[in-house]
HTML snippet that shows the backbone in 3Dmol.js (N, CA, C, O; Angstrom):
<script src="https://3Dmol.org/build/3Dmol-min.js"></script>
<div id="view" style="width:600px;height:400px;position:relative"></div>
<script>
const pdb = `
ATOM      1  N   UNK A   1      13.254  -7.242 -16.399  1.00  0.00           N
ATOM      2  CA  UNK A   1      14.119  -6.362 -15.640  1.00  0.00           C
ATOM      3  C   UNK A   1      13.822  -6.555 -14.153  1.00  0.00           C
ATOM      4  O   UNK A   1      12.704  -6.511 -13.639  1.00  0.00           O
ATOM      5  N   UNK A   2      14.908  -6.762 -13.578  1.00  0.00           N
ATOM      6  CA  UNK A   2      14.813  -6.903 -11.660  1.00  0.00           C
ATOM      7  C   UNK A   2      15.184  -5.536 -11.190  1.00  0.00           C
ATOM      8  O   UNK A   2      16.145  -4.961 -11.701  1.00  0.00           O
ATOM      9  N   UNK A   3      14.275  -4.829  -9.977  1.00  0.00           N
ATOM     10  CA  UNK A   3      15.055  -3.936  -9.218  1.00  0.00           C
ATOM     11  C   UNK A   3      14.720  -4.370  -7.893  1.00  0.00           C
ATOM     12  O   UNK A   3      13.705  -4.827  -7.369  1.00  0.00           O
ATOM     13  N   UNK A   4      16.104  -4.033  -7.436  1.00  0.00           N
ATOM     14  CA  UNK A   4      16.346  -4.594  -5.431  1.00  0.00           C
ATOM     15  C   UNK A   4      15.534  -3.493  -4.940  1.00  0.00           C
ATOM     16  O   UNK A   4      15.114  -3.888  -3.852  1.00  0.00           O
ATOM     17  N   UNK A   5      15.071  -2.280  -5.165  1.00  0.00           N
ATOM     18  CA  UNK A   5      14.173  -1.722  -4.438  1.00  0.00           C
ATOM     19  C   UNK A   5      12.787  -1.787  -4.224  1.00  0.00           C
ATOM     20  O   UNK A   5      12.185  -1.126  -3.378  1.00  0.00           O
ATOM     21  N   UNK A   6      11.976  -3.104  -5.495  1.00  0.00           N
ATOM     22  CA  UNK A   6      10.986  -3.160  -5.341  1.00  0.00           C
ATOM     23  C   UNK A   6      10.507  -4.743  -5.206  1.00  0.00           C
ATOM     24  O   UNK A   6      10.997  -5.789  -5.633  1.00  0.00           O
ATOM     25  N   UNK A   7       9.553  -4.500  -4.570  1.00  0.00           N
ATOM     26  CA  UNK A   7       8.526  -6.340  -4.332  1.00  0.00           C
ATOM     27  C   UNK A   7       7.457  -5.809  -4.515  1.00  0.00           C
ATOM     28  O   UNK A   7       7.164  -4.619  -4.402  1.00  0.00           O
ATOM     29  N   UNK A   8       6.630  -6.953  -4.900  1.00  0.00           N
ATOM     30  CA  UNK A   8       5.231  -7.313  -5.920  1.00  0.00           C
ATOM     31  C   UNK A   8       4.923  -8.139  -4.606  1.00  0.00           C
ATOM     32  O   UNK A   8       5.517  -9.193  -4.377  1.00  0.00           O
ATOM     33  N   UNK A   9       3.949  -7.604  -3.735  1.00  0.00           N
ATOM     34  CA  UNK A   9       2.684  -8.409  -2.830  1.00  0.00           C
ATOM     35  C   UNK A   9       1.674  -8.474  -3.151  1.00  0.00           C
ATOM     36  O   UNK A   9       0.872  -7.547  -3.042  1.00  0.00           O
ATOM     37  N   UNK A  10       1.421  -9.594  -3.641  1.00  0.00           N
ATOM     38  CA  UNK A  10      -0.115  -9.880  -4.280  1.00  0.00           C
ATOM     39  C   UNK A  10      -0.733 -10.419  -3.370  1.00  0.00           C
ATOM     40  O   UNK A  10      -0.467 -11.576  -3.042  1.00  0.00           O
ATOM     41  N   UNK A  11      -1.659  -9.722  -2.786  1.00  0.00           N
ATOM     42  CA  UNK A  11      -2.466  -9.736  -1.714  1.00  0.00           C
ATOM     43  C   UNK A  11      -3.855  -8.607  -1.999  1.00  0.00           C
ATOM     44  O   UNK A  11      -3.793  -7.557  -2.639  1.00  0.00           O
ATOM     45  N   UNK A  12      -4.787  -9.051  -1.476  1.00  0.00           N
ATOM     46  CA  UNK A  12      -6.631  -7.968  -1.685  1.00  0.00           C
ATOM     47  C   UNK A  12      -5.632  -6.823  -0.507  1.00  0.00           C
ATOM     48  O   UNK A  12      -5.106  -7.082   0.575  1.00  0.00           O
ATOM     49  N   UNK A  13      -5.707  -5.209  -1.506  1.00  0.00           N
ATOM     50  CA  UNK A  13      -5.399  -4.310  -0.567  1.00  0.00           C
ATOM     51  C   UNK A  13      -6.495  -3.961   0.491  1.00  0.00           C
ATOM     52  O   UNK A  13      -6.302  -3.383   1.561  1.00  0.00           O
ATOM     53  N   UNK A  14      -7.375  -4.301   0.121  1.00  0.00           N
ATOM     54  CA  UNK A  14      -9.049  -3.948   0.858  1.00  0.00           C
ATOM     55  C   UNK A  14      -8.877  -4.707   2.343  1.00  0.00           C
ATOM     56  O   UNK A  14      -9.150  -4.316   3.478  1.00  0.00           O
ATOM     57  N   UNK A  15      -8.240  -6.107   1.788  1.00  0.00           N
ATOM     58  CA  UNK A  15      -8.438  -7.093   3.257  1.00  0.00           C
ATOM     59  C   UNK A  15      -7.263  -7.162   3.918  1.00  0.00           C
ATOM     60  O   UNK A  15      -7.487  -7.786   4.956  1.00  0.00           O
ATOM     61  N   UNK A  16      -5.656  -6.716   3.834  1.00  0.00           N
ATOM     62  CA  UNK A  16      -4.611  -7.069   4.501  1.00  0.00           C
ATOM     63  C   UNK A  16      -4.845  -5.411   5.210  1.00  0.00           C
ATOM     64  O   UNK A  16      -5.538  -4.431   4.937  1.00  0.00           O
ATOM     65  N   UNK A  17      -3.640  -5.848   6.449  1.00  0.00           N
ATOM     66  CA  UNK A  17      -3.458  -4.902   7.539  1.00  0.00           C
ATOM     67  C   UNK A  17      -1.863  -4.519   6.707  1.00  0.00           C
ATOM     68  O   UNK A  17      -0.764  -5.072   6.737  1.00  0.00           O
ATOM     69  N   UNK A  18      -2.440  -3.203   5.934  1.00  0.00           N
ATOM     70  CA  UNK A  18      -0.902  -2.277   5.735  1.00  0.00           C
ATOM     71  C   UNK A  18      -0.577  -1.786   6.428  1.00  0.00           C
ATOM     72  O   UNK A  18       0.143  -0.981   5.837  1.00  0.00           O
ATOM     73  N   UNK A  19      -0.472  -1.441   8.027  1.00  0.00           N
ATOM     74  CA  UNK A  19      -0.329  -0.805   8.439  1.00  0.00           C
ATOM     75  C   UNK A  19       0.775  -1.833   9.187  1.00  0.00           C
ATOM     76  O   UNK A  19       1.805  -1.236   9.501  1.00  0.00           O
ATOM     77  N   UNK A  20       0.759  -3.525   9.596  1.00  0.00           N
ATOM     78  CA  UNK A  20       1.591  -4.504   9.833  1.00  0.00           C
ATOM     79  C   UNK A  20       2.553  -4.785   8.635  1.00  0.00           C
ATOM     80  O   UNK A  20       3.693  -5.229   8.771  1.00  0.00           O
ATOM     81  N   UNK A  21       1.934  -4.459   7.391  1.00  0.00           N
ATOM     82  CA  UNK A  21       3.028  -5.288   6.455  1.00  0.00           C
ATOM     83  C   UNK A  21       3.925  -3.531   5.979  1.00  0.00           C
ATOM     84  O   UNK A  21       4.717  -3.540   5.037  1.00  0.00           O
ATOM     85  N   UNK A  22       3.759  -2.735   6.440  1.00  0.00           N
ATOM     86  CA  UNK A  22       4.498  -1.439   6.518  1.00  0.00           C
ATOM     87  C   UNK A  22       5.869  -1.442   7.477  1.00  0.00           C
ATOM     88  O   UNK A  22       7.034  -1.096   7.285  1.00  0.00           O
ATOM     89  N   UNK A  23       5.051  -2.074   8.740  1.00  0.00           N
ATOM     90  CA  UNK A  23       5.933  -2.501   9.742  1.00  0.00           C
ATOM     91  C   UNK A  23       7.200  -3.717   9.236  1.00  0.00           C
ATOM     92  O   UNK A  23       8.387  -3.791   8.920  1.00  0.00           O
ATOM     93  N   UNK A  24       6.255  -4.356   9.384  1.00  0.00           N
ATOM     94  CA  UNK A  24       6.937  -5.478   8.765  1.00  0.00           C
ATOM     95  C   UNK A  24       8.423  -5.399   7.570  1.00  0.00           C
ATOM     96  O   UNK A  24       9.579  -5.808   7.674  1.00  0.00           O
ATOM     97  N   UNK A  25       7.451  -4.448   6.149  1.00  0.00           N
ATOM     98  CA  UNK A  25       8.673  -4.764   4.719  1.00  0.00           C
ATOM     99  C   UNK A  25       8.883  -3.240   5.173  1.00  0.00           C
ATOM    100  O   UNK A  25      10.024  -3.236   4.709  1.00  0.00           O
ATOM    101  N   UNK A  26       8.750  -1.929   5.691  1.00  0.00           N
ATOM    102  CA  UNK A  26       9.641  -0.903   5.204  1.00  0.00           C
ATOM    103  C   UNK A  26      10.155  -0.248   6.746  1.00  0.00           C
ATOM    104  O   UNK A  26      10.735   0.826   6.906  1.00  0.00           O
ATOM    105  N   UNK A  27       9.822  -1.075   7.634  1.00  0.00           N
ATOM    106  CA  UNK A  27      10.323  -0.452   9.473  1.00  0.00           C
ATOM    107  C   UNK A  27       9.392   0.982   9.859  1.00  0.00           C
ATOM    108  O   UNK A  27       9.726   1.920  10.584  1.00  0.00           O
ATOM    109  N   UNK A  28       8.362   0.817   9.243  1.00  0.00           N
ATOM    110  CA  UNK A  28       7.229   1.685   9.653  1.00  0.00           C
ATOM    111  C   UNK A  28       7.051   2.645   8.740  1.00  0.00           C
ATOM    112  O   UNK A  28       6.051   3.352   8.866  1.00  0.00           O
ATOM    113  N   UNK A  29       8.029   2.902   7.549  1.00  0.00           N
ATOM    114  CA  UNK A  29       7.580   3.528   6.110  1.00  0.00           C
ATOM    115  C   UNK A  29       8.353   4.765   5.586  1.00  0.00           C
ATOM    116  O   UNK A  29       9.351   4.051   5.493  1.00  0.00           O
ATOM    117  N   UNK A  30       8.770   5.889   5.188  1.00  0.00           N
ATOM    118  CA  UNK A  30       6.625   6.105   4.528  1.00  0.00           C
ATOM    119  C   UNK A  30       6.407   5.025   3.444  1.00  0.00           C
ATOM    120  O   UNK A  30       7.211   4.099   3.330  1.00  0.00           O
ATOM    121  N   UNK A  31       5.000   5.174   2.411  1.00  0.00           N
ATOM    122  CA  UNK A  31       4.678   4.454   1.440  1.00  0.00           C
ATOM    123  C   UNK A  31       4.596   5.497   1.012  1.00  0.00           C
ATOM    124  O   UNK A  31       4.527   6.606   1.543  1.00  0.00           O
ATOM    125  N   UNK A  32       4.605   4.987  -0.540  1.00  0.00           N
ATOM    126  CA  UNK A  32       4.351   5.676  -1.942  1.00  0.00           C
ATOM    127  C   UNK A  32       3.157   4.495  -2.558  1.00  0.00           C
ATOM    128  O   UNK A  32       3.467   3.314  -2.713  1.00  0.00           O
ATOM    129  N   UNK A  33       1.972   4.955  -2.823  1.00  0.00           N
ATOM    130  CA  UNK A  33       0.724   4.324  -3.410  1.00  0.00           C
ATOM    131  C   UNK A  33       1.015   4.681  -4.905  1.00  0.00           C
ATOM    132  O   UNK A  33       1.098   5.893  -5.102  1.00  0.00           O
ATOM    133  N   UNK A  34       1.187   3.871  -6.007  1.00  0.00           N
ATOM    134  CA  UNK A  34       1.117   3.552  -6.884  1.00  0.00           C
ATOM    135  C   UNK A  34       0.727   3.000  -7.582  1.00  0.00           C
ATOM    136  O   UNK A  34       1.380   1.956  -7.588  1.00  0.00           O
ATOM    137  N   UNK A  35      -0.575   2.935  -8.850  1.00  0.00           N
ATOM    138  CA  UNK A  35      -1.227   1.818  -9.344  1.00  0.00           C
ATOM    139  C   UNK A  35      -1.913   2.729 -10.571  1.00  0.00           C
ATOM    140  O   UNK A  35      -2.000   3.925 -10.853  1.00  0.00           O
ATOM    141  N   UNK A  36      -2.418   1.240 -11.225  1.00  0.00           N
ATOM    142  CA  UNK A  36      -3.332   2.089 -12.538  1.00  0.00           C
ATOM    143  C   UNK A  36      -4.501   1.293 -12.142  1.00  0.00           C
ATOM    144  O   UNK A  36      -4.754   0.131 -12.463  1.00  0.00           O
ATOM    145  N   UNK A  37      -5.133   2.042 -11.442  1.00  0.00           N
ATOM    146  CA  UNK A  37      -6.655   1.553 -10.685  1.00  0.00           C
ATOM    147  C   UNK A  37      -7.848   1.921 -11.462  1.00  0.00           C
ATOM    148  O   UNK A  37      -8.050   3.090 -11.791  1.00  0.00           O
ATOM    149  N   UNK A  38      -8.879   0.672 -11.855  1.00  0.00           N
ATOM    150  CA  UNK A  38     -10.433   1.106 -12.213  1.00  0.00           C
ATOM    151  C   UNK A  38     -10.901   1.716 -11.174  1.00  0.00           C
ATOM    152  O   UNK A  38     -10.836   1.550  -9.956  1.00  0.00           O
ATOM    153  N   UNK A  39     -11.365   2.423 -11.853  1.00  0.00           N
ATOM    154  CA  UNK A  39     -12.237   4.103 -11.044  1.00  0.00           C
ATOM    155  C   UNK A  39     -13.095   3.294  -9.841  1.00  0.00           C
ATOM    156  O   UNK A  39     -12.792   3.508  -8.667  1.00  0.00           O
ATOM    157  N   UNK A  40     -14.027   2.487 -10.134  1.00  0.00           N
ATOM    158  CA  UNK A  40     -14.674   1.938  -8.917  1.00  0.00           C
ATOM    159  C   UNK A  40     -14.283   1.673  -7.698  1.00  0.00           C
ATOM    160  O   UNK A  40     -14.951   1.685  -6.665  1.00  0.00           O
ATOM    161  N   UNK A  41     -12.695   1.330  -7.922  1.00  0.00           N
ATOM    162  CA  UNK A  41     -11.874   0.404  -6.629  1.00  0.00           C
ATOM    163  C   UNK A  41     -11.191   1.748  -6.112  1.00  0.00           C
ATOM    164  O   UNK A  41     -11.300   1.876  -4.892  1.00  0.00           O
ATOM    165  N   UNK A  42     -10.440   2.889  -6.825  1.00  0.00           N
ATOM    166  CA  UNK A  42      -9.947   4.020  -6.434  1.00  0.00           C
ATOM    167  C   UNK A  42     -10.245   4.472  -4.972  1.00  0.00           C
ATOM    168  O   UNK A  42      -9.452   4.528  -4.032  1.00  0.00           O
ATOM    169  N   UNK A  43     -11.407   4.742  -4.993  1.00  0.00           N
ATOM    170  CA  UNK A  43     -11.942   5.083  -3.524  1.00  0.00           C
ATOM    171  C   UNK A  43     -11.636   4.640  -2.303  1.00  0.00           C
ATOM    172  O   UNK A  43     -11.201   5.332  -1.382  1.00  0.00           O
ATOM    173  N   UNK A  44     -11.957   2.974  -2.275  1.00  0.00           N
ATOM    174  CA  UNK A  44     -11.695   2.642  -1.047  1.00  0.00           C
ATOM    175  C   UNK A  44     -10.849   2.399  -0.879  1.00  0.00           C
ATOM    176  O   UNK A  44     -10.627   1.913   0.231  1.00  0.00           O
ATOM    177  N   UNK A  45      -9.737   2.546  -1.836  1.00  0.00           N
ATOM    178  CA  UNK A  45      -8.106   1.854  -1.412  1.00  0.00           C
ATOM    179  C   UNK A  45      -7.842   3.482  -0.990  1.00  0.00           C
ATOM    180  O   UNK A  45      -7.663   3.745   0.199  1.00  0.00           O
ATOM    181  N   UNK A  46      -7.824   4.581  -2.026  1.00  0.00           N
ATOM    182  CA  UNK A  46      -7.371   5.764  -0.812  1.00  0.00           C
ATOM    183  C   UNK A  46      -8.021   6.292   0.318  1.00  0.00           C
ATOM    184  O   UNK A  46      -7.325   7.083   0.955  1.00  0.00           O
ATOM    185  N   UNK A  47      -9.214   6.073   0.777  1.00  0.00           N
ATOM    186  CA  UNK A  47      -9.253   6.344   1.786  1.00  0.00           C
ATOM    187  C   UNK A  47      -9.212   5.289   2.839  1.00  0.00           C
ATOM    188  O   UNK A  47      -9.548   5.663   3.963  1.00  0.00           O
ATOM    189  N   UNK A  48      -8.770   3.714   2.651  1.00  0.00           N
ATOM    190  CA  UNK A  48      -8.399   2.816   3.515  1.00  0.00           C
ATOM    191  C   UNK A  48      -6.659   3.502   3.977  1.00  0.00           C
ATOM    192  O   UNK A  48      -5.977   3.206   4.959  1.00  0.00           O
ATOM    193  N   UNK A  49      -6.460   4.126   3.256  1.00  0.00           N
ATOM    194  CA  UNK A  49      -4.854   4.808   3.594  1.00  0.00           C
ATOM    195  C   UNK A  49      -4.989   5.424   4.489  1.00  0.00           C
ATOM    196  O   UNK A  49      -4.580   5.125   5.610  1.00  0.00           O
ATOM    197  N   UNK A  50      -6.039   7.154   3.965  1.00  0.00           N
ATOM    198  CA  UNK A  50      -6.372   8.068   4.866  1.00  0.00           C
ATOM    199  C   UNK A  50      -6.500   7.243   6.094  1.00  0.00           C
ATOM    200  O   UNK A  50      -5.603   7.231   6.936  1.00  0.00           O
ATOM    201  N   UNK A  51      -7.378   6.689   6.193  1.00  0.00           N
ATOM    202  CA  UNK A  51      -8.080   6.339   7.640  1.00  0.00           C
ATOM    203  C   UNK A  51      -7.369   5.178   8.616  1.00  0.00           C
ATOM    204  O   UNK A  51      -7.806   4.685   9.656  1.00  0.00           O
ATOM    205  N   UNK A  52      -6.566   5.011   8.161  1.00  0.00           N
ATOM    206  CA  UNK A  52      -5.844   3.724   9.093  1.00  0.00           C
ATOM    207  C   UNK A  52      -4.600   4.816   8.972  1.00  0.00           C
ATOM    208  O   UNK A  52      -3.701   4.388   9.696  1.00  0.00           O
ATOM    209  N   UNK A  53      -4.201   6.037   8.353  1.00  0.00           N
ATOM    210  CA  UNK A  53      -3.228   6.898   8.754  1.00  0.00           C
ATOM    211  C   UNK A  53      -1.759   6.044   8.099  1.00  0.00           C
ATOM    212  O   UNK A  53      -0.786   5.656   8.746  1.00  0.00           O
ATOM    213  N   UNK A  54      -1.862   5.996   7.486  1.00  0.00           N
ATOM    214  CA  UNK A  54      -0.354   4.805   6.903  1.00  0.00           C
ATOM    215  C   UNK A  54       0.851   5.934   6.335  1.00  0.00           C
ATOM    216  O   UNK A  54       0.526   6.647   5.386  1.00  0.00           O
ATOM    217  N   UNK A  55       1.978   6.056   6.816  1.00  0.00           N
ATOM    218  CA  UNK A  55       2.855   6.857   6.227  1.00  0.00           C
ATOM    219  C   UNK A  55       2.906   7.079   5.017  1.00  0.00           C
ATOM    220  O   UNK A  55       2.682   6.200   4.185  1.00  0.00           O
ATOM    221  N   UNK A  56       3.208   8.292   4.723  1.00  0.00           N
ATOM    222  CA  UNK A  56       3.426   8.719   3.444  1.00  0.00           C
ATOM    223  C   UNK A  56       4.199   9.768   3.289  1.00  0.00           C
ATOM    224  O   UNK A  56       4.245  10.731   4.054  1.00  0.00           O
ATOM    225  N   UNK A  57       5.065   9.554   1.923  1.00  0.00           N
ATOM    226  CA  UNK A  57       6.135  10.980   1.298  1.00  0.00           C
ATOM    227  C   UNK A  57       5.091  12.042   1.017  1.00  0.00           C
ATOM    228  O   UNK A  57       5.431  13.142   0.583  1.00  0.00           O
TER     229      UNK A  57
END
`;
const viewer = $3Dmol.createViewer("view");
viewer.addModel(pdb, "pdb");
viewer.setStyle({}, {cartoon: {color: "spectrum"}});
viewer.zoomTo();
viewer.render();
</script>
């Protein structure tokens, strides 16, 4: 199944600048964070959000 509202960037969320590719794919945002994350990694991907301040609904 294809939907025109979504893209798959496979990229380390830890190491890219979301805060450019926000700019970049949504004209500054908001984002919606979505994933089925192992508990270990959970952490630093939400608070790499918090702290670089990245739009959100």
């Amino acid at each position: 199944m294809i939907f025109d509202n979504v893209e798959v960037i496979n990229k380390d969320i830890l190491k890219v600048d979301v805060q450019e590719l926000v700019e970049e794919k949504l004209n500054g945002g908001p984002v919606k964070l979505v994933a089925n994350l192992p508990y270990y990694i959970t952490t630093p991907i939400v608070m790499k959000f918090l702290e670089e301040d990245i739009p959100s609904n």
